[in-house]
MIDRENLUM-680698 format. One line per 4 residues: number of its first residue (from 1); for each residue x, y, z of N, C-alpha, C. Coordinates in Angstrom, 3 decimals. Layout:
BEGIN
NUM) X Y Z X Y Z X Y Z; ...
END
This chain:
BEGIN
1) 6.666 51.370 -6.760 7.973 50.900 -7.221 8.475 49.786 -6.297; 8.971 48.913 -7.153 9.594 47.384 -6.035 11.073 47.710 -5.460; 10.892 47.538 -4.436 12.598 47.581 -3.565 13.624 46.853 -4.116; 14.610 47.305 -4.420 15.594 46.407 -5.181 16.519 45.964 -4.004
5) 17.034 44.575 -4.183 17.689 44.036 -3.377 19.206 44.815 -2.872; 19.536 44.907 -2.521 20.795 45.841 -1.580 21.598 44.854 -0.762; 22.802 44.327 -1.483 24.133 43.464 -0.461 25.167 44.573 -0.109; 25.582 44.784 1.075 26.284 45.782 1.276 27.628 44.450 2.162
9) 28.665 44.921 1.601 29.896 44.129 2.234 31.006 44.560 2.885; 31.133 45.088 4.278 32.138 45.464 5.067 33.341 44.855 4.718; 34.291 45.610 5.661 36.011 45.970 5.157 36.347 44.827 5.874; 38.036 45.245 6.379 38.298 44.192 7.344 37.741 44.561 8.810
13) 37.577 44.008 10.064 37.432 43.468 11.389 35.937 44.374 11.155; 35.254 44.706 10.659 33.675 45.381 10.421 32.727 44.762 10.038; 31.183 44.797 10.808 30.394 43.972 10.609 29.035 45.220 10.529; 27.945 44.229 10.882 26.604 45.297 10.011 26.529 46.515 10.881
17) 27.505 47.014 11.541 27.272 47.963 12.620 27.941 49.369 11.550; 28.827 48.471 10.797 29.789 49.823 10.113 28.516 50.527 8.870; 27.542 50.015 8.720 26.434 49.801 7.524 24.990 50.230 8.393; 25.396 50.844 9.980 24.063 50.791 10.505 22.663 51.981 10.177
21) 23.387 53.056 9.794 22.760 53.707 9.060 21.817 53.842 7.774; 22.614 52.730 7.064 22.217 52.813 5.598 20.986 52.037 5.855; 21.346 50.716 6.453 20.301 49.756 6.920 19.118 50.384 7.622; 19.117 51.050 8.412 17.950 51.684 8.314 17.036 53.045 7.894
25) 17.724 54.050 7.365 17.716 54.713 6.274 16.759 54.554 4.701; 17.430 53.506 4.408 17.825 53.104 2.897 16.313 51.879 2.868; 15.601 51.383 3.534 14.859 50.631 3.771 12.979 50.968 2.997; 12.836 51.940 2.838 11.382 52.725 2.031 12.399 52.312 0.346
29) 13.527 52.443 0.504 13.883 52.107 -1.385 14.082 50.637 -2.046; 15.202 49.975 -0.608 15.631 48.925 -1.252 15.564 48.014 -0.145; 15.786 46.562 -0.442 15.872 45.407 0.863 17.553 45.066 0.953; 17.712 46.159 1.927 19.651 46.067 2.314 19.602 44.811 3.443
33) 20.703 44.000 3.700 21.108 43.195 4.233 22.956 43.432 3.450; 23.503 42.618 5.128 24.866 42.727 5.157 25.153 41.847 4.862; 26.735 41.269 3.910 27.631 39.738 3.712 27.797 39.440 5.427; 28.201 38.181 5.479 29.129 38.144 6.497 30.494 37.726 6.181
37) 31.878 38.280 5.558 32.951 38.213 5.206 33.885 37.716 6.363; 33.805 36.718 6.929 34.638 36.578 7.920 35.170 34.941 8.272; 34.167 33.952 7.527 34.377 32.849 7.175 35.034 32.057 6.501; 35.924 32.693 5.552 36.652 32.082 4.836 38.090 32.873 4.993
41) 39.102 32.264 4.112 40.709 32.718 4.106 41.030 32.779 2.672; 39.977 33.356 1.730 40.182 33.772 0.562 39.430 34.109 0.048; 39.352 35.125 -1.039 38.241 36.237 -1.288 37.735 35.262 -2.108; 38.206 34.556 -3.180 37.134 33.678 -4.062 36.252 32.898 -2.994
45) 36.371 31.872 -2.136 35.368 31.672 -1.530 34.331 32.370 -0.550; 35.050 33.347 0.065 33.995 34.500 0.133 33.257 34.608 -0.658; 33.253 35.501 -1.999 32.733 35.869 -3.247 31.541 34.752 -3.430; 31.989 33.386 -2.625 30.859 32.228 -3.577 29.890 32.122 -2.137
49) 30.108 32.039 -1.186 29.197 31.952 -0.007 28.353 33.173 -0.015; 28.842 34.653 -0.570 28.261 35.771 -0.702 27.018 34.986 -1.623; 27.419 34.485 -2.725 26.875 34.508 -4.158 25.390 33.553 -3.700; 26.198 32.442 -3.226 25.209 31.397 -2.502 23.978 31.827 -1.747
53) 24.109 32.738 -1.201 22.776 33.357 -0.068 22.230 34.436 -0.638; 22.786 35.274 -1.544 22.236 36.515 -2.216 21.069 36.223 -2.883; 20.101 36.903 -3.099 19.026 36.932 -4.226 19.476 36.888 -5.634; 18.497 36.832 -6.505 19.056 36.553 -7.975 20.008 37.616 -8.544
57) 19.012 38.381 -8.379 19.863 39.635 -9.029 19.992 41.103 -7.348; 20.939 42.046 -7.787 21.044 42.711 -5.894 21.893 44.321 -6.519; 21.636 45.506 -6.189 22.389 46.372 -5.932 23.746 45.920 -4.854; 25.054 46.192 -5.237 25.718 45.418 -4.466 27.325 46.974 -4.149
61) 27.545 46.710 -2.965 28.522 48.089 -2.328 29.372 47.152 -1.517; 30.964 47.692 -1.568 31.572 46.963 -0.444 32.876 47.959 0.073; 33.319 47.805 0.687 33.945 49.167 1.392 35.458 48.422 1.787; 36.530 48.793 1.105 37.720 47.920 1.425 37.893 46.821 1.184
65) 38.189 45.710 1.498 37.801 44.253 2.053 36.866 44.003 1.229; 35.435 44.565 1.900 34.391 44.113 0.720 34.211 44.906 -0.420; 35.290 45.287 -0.811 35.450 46.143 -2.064 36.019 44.825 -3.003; 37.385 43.788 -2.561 37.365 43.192 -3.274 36.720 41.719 -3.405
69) 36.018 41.614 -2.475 34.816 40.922 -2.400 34.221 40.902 -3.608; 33.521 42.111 -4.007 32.235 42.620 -4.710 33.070 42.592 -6.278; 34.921 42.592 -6.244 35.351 42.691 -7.553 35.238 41.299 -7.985; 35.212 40.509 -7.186 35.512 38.927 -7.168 33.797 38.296 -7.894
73) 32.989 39.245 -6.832 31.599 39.263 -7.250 31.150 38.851 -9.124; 31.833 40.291 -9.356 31.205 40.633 -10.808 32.475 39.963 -11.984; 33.506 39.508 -10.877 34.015 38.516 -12.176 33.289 37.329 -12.439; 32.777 36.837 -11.550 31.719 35.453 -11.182 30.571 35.358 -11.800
77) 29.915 36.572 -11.464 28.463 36.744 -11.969 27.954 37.767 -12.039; 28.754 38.833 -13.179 28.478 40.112 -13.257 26.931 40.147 -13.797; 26.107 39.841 -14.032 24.681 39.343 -14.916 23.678 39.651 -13.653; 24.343 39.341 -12.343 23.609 39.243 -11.004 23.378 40.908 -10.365
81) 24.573 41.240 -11.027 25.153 43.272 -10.194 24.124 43.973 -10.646; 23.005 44.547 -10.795 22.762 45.321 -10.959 22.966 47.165 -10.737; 23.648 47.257 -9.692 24.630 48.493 -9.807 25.463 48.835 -8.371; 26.323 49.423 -8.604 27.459 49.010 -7.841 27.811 50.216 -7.257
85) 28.686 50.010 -5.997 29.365 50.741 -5.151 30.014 50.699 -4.614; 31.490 51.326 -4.479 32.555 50.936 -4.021 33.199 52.213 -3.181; 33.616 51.677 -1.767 33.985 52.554 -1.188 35.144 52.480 -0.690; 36.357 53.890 -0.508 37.427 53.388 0.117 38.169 51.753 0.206
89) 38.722 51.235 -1.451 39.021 50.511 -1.792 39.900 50.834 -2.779; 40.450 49.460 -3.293 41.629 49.534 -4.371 41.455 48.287 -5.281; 41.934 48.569 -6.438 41.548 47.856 -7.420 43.285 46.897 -7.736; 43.986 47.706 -7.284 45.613 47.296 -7.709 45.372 46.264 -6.066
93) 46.566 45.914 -6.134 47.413 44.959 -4.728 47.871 45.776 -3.642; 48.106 45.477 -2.951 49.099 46.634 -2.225 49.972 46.821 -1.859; 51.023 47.701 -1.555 52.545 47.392 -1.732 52.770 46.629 -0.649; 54.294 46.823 -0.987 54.917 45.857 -0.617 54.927 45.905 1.106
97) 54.853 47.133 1.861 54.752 47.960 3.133 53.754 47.475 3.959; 52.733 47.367 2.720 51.201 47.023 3.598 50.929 45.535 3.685; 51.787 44.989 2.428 51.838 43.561 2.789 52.462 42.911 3.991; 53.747 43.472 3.634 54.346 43.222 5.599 53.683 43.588 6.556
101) 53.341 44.987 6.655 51.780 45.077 7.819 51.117 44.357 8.414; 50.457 43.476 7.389 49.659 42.453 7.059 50.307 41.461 8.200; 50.990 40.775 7.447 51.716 39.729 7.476 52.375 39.919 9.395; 52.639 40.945 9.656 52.904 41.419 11.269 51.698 41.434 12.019
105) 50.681 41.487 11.815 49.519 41.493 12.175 49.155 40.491 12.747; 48.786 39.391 11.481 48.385 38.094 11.497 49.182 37.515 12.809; 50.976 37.943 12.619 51.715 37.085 13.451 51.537 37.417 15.026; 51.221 38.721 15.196 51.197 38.652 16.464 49.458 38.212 16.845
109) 48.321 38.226 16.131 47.125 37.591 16.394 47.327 36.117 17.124; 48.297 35.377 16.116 48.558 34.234 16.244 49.320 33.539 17.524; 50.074 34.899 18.122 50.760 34.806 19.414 50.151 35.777 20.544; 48.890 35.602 19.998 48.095 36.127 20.979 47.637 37.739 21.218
113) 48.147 38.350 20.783 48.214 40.050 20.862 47.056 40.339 20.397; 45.911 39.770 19.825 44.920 41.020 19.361 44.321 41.518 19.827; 44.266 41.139 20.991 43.188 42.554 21.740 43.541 43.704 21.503; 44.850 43.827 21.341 45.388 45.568 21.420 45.550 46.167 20.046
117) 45.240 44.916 19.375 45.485 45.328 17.371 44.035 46.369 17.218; 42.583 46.360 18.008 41.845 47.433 17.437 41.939 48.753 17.682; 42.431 48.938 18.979 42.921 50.529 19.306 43.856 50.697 18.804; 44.974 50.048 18.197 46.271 50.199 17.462 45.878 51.110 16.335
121) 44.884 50.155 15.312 44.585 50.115 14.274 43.402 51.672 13.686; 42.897 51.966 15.323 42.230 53.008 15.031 42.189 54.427 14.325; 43.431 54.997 15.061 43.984 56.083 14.136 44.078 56.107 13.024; 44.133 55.043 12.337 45.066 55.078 10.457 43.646 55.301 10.367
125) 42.178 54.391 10.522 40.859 53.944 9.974 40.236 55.208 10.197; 40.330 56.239 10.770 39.030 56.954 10.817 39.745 58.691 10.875; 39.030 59.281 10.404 39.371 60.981 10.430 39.905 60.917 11.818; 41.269 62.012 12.243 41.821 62.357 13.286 41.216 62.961 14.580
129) 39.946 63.539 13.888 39.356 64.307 14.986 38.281 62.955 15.665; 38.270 61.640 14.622 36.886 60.904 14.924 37.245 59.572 15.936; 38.804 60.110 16.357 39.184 58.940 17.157 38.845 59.324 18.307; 38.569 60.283 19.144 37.957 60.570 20.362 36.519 61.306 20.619
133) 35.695 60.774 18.837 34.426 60.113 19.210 33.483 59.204 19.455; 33.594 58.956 20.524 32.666 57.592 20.823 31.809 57.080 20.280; 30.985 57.326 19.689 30.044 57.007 18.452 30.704 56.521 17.460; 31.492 56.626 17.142 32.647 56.325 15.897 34.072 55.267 16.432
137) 34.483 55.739 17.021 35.687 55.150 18.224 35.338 53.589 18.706; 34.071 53.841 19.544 33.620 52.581 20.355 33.287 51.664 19.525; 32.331 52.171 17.938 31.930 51.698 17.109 33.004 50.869 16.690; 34.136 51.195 16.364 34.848 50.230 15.617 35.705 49.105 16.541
141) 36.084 49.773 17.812 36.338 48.997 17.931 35.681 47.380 18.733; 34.732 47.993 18.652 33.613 46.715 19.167 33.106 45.585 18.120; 33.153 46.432 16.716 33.256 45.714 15.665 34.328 44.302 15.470; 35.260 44.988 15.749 36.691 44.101 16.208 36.551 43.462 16.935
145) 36.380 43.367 18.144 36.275 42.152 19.225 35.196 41.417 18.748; 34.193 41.518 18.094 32.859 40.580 17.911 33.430 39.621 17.090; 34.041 40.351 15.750 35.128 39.260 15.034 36.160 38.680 15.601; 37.373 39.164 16.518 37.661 38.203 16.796 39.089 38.509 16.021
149) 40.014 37.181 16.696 41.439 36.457 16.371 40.896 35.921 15.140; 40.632 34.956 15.239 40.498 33.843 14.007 39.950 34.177 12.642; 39.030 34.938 12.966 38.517 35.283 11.690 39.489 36.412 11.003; 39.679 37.352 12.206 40.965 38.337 11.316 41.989 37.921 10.792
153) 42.700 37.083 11.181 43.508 35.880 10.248 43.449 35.771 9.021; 41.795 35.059 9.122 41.543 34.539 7.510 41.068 35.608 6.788; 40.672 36.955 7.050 40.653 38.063 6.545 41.561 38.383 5.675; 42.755 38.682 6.947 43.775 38.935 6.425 44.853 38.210 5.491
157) 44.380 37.165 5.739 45.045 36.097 4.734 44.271 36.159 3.274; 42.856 36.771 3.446 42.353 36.797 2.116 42.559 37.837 1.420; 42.981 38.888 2.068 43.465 40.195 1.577 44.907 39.369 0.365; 45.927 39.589 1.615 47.166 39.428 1.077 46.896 38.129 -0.871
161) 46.211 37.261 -0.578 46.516 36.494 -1.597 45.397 36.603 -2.667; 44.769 38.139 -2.871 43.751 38.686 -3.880 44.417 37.963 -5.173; 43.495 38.777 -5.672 43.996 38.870 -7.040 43.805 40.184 -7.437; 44.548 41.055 -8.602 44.469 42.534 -8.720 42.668 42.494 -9.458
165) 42.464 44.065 -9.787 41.209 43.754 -10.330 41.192 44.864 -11.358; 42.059 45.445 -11.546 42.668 47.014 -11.938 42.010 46.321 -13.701; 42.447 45.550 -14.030 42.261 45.051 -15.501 41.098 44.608 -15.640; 39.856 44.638 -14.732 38.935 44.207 -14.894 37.546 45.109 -15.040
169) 38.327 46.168 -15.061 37.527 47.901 -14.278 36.637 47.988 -15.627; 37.530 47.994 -17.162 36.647 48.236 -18.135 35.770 47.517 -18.304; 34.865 46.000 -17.919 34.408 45.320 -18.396 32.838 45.512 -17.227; 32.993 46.621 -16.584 31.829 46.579 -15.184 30.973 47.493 -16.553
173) 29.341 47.037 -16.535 28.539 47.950 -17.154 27.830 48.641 -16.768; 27.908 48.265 -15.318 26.580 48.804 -14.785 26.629 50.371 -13.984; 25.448 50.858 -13.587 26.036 52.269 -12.772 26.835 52.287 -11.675; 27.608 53.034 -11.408 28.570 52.395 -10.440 29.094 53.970 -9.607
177) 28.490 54.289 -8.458 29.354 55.226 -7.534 30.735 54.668 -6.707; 31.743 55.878 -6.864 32.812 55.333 -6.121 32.561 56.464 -4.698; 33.379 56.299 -3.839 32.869 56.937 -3.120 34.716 56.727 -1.922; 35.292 58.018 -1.660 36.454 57.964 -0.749 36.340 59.252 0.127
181) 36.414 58.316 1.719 37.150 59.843 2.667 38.012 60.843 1.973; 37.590 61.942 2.174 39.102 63.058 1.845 39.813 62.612 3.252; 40.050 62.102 4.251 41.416 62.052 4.960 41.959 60.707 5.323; 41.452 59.665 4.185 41.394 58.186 3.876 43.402 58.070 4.027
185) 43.428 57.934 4.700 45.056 57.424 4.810 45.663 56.021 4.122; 44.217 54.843 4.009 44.497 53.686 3.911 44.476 53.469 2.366; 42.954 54.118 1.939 43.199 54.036 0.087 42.804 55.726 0.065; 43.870 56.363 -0.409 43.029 57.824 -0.355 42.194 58.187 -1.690
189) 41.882 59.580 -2.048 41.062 59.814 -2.873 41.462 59.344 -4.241; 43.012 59.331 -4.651 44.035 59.051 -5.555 43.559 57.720 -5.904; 43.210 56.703 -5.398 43.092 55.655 -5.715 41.937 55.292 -5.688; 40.868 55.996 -5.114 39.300 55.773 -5.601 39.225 56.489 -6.875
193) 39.966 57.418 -7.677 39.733 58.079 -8.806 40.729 57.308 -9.624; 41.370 56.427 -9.534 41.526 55.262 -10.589 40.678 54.643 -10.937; 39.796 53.678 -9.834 39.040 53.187 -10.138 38.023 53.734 -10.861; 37.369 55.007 -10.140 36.373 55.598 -11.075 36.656 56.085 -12.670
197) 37.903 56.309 -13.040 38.071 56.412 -14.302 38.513 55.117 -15.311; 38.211 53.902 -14.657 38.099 52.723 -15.231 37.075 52.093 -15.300; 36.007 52.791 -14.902 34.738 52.116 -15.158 33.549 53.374 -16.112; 33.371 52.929 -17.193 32.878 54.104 -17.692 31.479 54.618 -17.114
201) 31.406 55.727 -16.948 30.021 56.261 -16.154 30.146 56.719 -15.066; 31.290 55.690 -14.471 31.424 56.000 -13.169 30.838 57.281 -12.395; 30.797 57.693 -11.531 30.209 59.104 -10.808 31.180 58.748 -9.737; 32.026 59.772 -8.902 32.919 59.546 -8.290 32.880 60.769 -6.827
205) 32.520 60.593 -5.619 32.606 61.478 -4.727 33.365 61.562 -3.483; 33.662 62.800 -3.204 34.997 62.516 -2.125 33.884 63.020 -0.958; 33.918 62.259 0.380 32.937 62.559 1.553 34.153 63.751 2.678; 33.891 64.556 2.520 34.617 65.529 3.626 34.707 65.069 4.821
209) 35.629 65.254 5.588 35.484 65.038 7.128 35.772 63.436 7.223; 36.311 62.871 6.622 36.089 60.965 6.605 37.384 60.413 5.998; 37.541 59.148 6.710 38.566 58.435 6.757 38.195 57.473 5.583; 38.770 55.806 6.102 38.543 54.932 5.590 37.271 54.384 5.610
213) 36.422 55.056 6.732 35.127 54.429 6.955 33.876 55.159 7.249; 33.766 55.336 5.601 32.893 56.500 5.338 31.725 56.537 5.908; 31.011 55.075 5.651 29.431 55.070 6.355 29.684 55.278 7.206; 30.063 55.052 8.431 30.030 55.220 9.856 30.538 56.669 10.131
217) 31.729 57.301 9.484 31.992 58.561 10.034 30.889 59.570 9.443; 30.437 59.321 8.134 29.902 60.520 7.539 28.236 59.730 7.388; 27.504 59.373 8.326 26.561 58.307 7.457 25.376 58.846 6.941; 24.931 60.126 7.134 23.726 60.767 6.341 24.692 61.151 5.279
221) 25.652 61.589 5.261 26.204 61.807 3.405 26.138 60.598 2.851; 26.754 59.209 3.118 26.835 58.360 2.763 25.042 57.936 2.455; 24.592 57.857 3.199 22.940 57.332 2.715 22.130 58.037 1.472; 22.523 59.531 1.897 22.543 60.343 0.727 22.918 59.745 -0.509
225) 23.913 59.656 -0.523 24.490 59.478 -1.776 23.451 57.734 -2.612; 23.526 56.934 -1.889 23.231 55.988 -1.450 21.693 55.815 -2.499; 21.364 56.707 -1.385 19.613 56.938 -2.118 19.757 57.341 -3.426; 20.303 58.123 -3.566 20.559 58.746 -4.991 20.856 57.825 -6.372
229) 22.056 56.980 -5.911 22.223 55.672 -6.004 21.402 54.306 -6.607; 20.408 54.473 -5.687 19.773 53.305 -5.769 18.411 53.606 -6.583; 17.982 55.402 -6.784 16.800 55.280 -7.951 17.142 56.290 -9.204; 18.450 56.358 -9.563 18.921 57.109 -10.620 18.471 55.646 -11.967
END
């Protein structure tokens, strides 16, 4: 059997470290490689630099951030998806709370403060018990410093000026796992089971023990699933 291509697309301040499992795991099924989402200050051009380097056609997963990456994806060139995965993400905008968030974020990046925005930021991102594990803990926030001020900016600037994707849910054909932490604070299970009931077929699983950042906290469930995934 031929390995099917595998784009996997991290959240915000996360790079192929949050995916390190799957990547090598997942490798006897499919040829996984990571986006690098950190170059641009809006998800459509993301979406096209993704599109630009990808293979023809790709199993394609994105987790937050690269959740609406991958929606941006299959408005572009749904013909390319061959089947999909979405993790701890949202298909709507986000209120009005998280937009100011946002928007406080950026400003103090800009006046210099981010070093202290990844330990800030830690608690909300990961199960309560997984902030004083180092394996998980160090993980993210090292993720963060590799990215950086500047790029979290244009992250975050690509967040805030999405576009929704909620209306676009019926038109995905392909197989599609959703996949949310049960102690996801950021999109909880509530809002991965929108999505999954807007895409028909959907298969929809909640990972125990896990936050916003499922591969990394839970990553043999996540590969699990994954595998399952990739030869159903």
């Amino acid at each position: 059997m031929s390995k099917i291509p595998l784009l996997l697309c991290p959240g915000l301040l996360n790079d192929a470290a949050l995916w390190r499992h799957q990547l090598d795991s997942l490798v006897d099924v499919s040829l996984p490689s990571v986006a690098d989402l950190t170059s641009a200050d809006s998800i459509a051009d993301l979406a096209t630099t993704v599109l630009d380097q990808a293979p023809p056609q790709f199993a394609l997963a994105g987790l937050s951030m690269g959740g609406y990456v991958v929606f941006e994806i299959l408005r572009r060139a749904p013909e390319r998806v061959l089947r999909l995965a979405l993790f701890d993400t949202r298909a709507r905008l986000d209120p009005e709370e998280s937009r100011a968030r946002r928007r406080e974020m950026i400003d103090i990046a800009r006046r210099g403060g981010f070093a202290k925005l990844p330990a800030q930021m830690l608690p909300g991102q990961v199960h309560p018990d997984h902030v004083r594990v180092p394996r998980i803990a160090e993980t993210v926030v090292a993720m963060a410093e590799r990215i950086g001020a500047e790029a979290f900016i244009r992250q975050q600037t690509a967040i805030l000026n999405r576009q929704e994707s909620l209306s676009t849910l019926a038109g995905i054909k392909v197989p599609t796992l959703v996949v949310a932490g049960r102690q996801d604070a950021i999109t909880p299970p509530k809002i991965l089971a929108e999505i999954a009931a807007g895409i028909a077929g959907a298969k929809m699983v909640v990972i125990e023990e896990a936050g916003h950042l499922t591969p990394l906290e839970q990553p043999q469930a996540v590969s699990a699933l994954m595998r399952y995934w990739l030869q159903v």
